[in-house]
DRENBA-996400 format. One record per residue (C-alpha): x, y, z. Coordinates in pm, 1 decimal, decimal comma. Each point is the difference from the previous one (the first is absolute). Example, Ala and Ser with C-alpha at 12.3 -4.5 7.8 and 13.67 -1.06 7.14 Angstrom:
BEGIN
         X         Y         Z
    1230,0    -450,0     780,0
     137,0     344,0     -66,0
END
This chain:
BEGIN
         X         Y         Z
    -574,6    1439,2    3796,7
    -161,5      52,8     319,6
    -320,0    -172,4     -11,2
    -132,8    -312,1     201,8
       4,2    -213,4    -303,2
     392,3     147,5    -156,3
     122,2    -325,4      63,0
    -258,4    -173,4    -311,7
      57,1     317,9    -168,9
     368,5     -46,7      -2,3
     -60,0    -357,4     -94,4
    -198,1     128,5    -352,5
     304,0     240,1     -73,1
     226,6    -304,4      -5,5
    -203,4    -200,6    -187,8
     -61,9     242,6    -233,0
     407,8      13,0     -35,7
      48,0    -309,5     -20,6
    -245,8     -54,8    -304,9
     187,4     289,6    -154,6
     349,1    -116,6      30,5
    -146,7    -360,8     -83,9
    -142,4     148,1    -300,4
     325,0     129,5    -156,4
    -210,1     335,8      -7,8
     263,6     191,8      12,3
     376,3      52,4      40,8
     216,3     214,4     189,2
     177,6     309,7    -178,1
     188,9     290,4       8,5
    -236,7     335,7    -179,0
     183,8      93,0    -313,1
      49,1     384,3      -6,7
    -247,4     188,7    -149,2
    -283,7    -293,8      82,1
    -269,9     118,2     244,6
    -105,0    -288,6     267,0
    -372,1      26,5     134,3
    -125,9     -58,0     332,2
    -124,4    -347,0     193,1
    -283,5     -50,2     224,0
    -166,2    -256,7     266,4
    -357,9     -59,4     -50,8
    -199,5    -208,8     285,7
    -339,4    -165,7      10,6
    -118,2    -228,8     199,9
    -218,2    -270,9    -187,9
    -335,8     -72,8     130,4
    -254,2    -245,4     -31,6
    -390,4      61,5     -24,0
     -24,1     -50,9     394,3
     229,4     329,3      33,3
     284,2    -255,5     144,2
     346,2       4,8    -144,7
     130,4    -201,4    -212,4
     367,7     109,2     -64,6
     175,0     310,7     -13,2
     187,6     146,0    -319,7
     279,2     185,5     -65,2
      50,9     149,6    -341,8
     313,1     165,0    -153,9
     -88,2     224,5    -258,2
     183,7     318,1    -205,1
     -97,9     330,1     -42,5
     -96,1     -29,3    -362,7
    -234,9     256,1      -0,8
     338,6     241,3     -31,2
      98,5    -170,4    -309,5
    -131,6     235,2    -311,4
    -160,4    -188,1    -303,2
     156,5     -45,8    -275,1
     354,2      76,8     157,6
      37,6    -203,0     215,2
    -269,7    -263,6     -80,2
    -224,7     -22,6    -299,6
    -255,8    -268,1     107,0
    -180,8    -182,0     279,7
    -175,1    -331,5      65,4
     -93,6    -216,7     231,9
    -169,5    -331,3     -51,3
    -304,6     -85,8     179,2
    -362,0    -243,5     -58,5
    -301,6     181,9    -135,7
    -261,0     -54,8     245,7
    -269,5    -146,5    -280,6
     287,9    -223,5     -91,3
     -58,3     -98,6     383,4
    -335,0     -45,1      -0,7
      17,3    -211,7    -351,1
     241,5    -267,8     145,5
    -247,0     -18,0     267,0
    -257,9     -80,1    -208,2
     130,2    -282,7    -194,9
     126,8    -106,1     378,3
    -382,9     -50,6      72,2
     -76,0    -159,7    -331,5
     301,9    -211,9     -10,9
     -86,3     -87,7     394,8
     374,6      85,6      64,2
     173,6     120,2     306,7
     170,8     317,4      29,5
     300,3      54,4     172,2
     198,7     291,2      46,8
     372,7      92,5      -9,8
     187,1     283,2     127,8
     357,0      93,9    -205,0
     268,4     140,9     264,7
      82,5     344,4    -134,9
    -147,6     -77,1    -358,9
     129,5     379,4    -108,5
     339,4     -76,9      84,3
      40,4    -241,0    -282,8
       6,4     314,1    -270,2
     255,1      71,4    -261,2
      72,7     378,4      -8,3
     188,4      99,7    -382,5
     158,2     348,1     214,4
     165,4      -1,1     289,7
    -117,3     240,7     259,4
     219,7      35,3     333,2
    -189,4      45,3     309,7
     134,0      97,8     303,5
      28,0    -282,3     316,8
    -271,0     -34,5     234,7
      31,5      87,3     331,4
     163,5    -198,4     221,5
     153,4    -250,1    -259,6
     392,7     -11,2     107,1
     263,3      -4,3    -214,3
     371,5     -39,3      95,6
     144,5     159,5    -301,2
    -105,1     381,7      21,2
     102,5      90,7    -323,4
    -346,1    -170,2    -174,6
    -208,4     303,4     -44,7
    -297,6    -166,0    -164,8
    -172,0    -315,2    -102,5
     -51,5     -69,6    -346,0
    -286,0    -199,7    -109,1
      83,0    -236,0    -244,8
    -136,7    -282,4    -212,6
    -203,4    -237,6     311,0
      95,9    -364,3      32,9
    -313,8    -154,2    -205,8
       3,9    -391,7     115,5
    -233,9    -251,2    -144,5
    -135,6     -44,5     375,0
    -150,9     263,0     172,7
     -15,6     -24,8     378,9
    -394,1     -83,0      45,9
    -218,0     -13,9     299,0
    -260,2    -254,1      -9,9
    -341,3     173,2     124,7
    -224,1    -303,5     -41,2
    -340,3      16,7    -123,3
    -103,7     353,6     -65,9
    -260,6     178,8     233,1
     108,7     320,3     -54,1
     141,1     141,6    -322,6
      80,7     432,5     -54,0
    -211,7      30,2     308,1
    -300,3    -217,5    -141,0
    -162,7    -267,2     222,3
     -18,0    -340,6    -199,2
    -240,2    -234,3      85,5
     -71,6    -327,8    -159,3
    -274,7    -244,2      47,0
     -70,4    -299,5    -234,6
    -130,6     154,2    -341,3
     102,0     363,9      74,6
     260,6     247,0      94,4
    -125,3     358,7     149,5
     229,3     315,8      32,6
     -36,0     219,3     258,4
      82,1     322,2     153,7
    -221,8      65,8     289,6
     295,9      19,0     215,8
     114,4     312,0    -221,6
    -301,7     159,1     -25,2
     -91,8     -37,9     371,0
     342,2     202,3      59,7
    -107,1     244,2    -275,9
    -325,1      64,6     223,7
     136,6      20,4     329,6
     298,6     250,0    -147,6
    -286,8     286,2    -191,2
    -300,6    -107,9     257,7
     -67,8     331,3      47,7
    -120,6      17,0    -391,6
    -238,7    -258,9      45,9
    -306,8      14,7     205,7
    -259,4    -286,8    -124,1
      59,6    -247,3    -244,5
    -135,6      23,7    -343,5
    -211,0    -208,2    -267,0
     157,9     155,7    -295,2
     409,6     132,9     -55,2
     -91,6     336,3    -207,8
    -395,1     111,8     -16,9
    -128,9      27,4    -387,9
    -104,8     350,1      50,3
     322,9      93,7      98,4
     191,7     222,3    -275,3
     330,3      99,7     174,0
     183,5     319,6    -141,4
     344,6     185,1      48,7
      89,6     226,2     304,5
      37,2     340,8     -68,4
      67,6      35,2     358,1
     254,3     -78,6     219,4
     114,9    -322,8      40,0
    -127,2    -223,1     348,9
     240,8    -213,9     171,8
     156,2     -91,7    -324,8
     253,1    -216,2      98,3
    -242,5    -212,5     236,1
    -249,2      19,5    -315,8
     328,4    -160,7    -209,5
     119,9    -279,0     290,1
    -398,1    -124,5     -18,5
     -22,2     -10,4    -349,8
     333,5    -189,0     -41,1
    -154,3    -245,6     298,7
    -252,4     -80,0    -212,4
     152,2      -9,3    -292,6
     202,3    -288,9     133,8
    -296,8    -233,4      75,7
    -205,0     109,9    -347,3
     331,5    -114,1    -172,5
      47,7    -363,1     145,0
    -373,7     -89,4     139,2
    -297,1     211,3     -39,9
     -81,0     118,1    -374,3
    -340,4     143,1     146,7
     155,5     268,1     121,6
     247,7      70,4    -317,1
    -184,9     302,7    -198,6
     -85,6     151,0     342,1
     365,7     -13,0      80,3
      98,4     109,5    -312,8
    -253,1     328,3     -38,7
     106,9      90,3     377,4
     342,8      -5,5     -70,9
     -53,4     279,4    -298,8
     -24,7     246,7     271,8
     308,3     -91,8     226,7
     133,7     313,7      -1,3
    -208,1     223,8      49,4
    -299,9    -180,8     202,3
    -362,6     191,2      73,4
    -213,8    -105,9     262,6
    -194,0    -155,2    -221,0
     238,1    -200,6    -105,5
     106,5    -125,4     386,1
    -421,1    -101,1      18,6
      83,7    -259,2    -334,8
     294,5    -117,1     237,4
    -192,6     -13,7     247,3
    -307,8    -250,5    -169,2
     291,4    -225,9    -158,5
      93,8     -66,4     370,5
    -354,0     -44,2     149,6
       1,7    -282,5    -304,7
     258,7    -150,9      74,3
     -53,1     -35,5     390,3
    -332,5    -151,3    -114,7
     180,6    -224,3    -282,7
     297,8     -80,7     197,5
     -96,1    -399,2      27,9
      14,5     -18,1    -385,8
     261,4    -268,9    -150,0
     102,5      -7,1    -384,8
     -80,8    -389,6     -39,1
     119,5    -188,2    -243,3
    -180,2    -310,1     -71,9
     112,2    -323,1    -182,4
    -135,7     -56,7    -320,6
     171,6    -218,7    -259,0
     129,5     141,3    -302,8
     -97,4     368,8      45,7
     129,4     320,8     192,0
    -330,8      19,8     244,3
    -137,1     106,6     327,0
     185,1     406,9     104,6
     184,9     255,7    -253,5
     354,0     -72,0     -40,6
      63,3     381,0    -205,7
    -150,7     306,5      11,6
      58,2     375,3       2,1
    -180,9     313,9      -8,4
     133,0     331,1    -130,6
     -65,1     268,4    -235,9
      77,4     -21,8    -379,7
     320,6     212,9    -100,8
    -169,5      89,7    -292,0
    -325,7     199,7    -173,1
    -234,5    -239,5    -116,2
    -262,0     159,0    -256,7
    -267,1    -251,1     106,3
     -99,6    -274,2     208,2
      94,4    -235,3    -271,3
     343,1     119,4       9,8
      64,5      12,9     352,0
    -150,7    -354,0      24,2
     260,4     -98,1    -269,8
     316,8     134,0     253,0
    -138,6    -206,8     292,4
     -17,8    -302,9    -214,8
     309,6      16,7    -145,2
     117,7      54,8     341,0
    -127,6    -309,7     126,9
     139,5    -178,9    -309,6
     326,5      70,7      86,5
     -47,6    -113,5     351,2
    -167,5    -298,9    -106,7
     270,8     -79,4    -272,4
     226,0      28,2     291,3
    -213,4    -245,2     183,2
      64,1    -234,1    -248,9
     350,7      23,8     -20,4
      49,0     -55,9     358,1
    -230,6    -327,6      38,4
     176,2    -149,9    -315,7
     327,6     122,6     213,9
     -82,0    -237,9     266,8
    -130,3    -277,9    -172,9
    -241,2    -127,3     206,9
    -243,0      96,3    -255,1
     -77,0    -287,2    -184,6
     -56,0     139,5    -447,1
     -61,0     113,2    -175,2
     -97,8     320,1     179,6
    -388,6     114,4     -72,3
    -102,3     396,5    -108,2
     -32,4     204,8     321,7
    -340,8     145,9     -78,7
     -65,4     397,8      88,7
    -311,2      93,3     121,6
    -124,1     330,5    -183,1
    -332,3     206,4      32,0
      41,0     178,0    -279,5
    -111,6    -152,1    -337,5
     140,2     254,3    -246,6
     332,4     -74,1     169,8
     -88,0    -323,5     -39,1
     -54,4     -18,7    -351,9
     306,6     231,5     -76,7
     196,9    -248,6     169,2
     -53,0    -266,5    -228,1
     -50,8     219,6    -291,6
     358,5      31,3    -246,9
    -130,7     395,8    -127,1
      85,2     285,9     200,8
    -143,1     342,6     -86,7
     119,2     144,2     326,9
     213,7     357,2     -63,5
     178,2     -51,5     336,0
     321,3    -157,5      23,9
      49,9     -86,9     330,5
    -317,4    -223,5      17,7
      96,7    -154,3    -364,3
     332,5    -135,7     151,1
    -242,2    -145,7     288,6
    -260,0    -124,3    -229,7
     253,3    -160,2    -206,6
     158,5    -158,8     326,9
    -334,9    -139,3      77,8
     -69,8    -159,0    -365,5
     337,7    -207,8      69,4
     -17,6    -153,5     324,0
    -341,0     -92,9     -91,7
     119,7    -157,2    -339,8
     300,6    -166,6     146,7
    -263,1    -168,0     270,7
     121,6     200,9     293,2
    -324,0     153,9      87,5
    -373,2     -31,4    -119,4
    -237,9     279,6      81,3
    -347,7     -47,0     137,5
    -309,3     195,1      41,1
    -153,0      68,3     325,2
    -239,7     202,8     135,6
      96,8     296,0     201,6
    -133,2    -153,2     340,3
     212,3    -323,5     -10,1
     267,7     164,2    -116,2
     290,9     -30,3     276,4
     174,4     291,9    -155,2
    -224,7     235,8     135,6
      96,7      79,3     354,7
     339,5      48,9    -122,1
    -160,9     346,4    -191,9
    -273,3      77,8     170,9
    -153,7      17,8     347,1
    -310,8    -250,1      33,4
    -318,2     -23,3     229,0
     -18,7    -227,4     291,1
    -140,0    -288,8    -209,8
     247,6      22,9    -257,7
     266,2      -2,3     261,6
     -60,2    -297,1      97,3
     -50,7    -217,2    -288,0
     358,7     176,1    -153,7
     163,8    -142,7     309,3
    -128,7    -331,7      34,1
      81,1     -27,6    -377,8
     363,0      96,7      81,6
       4,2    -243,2     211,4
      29,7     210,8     324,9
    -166,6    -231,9     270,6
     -29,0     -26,3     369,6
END
């Protein structure tokens, strides 16, 4: 190492060790013939804070395991991690519940695993050892104690990169921070800012052309796709109908890009508040997504029927988790769906199906029991208070801004 700072770098590497070893991660070995070891490397970050200041420096020892082959030498993956609507939820019954949140760190939560293979990986640079007949590490069932070293972090102002903020009756999420960065890093793609993210008239089409900075059109579509995910639903169908055409990007396309910036630079104050009321999940969305269906719908009926049953299962999954927690006090009420469509509506509630299509008859018949087992109710609601519709369709300037006060996006 031969920077300024090698000395705190140094300092991560044996910290990083030391939480290995402590960990009973793994255990020294000779390589049995015929076993293939794989490689070790050092990755380093330096942690900041939202001021650009460091806050500590990491060291990371990881494997080469993209040279293991599937289903040879592993067959599976996973890693465990929080949704970020499960997140926002607990957040939300934080501001109805007037609780505190506080947030704790686990020290090398992913080193706490149980592997059912061994896999030998070669020593990392740098780590000595006497005996030089050890050819290889092997990895082998981790030390899982019933304490895990924690970190205290206090009350949470920052969570995933999210600004927290927390006044007497509400909590607000923010990301202005991230989204200032986003429009200082592709400033050249933005000249004014802009009432509206994608213009109504706009009907965007594939290139047939060659492709324009495509992987600069890719790293500002992922940018974006972080903040639509965690704080700003507004912008989540013109996110998702830009990122259709990541590989192979038009000019046309770039202009879209382009207006969803100028939006946000204008929108960059807004806050997803959530406000305490007693007894119901009120005040900013907690779940949303926009995408297109993986299947043909034959008419507007049916395709309303796959976004509902959709939202069922999300909302079935709400349920699950605030019953999880219990700090819902029971029993737990139907979580009513808002639908514009009154054919779907009266389908929904209807026990005959005539419907020659099997895909929406497993849906339909998905919908019919979460609404009889009390799950879900659906409601009607006209088109223009319907909250569902930026997430399908661009809107006018009005429109705009009555879908994101009613998400509860607020400066």
């Amino acid at each position: 190492m031969s920077s300024r700072d090698a000395s705190l770098w140094k300092e991560a590497v044996n910290d990083e060790m030391d939480s290995i070893l402590g960990n009973q991660t793994w255990e020294l070995a000779e390589l049995p013939k015929g076993v293939k070891s794989i490689g070790s490397k050092w990755v380093f970050k330096m942690k900041l804070i939202l001021d650009g200041s460091i806050f500590a420096f990491k060291a990371r020892l990881v494997s080469k395991c993209y040279k293991q082959r599937e289903g040879l030498d592993y067959f599976d993956t996973y890693a465990s991690d929080a949704r970020i609507s499960s997140i926002r939820t607990l957040i939300v019954v934080s501001a109805i519940k007037c609780l505190y949140i506080h947030q704790m760190d686990v020290k090398t939560a992913f080193l706490n695993g149980y592997l059912h293979y061994e896999v030998y990986m070669k020593r990392p640079e740098g780590f000595v050892i006497q005996d030089t007949t050890i050819n290889g590490i092997s990895e082998t069932k981790s030390y899982l104690s019933l304490n895990f070293k924690m970190k205290d972090l206090g009350e949470v102002d920052i969570i995933l990169g999210i600004k927290v903020k927390r006044t007497n009756d509400q909590i607000s999420l923010s990301q202005s921070h991230y989204i200032e960065k986003i429009l200082t890093k592709f400033q050249q793609l933005h000249k004014k800012e802009s009432n509206l993210p994608f213009e109504p008239s706009v009907h965007l089409e594939k290139n047939s052309g060659r492709a324009v900075t495509q992987l600069e059109y890719a790293s500002v579509i992922g940018c974006l796709m972080y903040a639509t995910y965690c704080t700003r639903p507004d912008i989540a169908f013109d996110v998702s109908k830009l990122s259709q055409y990541t590989s192979n990007p038009s000019l046309e396309h770039w202009r879209a890009v382009s207006k969803v910036l100028g939006y946000l630079k204008r929108t960059n104050a807004l806050n997803l508040t959530y406000t305490s009321y007693p007894g119901v999940l009120e005040g900013g969305a907690v779940s949303w997504a926009s995408k297109k269906q993986t299947c043909i719908s034959h008419s507007t009926m049916e395709a309303e029927f796959i976004a509902l049953a959709a939202a069922g299962k999300e909302a079935e999954w709400m349920r699950d988790l605030l019953l999880d927690i219990q700090l819902w006090p029971g029993p737990m009420p139907s979580i009513p769906m808002y639908c514009d469509s009154e054919a779907t509506l009266s389908k929904a509630y209807n026990s005959v199906y005539n419907g020659k299509s099997r895909q929406i008859l497993l849906r339909r018949n998905y919908v019919r029991q979460v609404i009889e087992n009390g799950t879900i109710s659906v409601v009607y609601v006209k088109s223009c208070r319907n909250l569902a519709d930026p997430l399908t369709k661009p809107l006018t300037r009005d429109l705009v801004s009555v879908a994101t006060r009613d998400m509860g996006l607020k400066p």
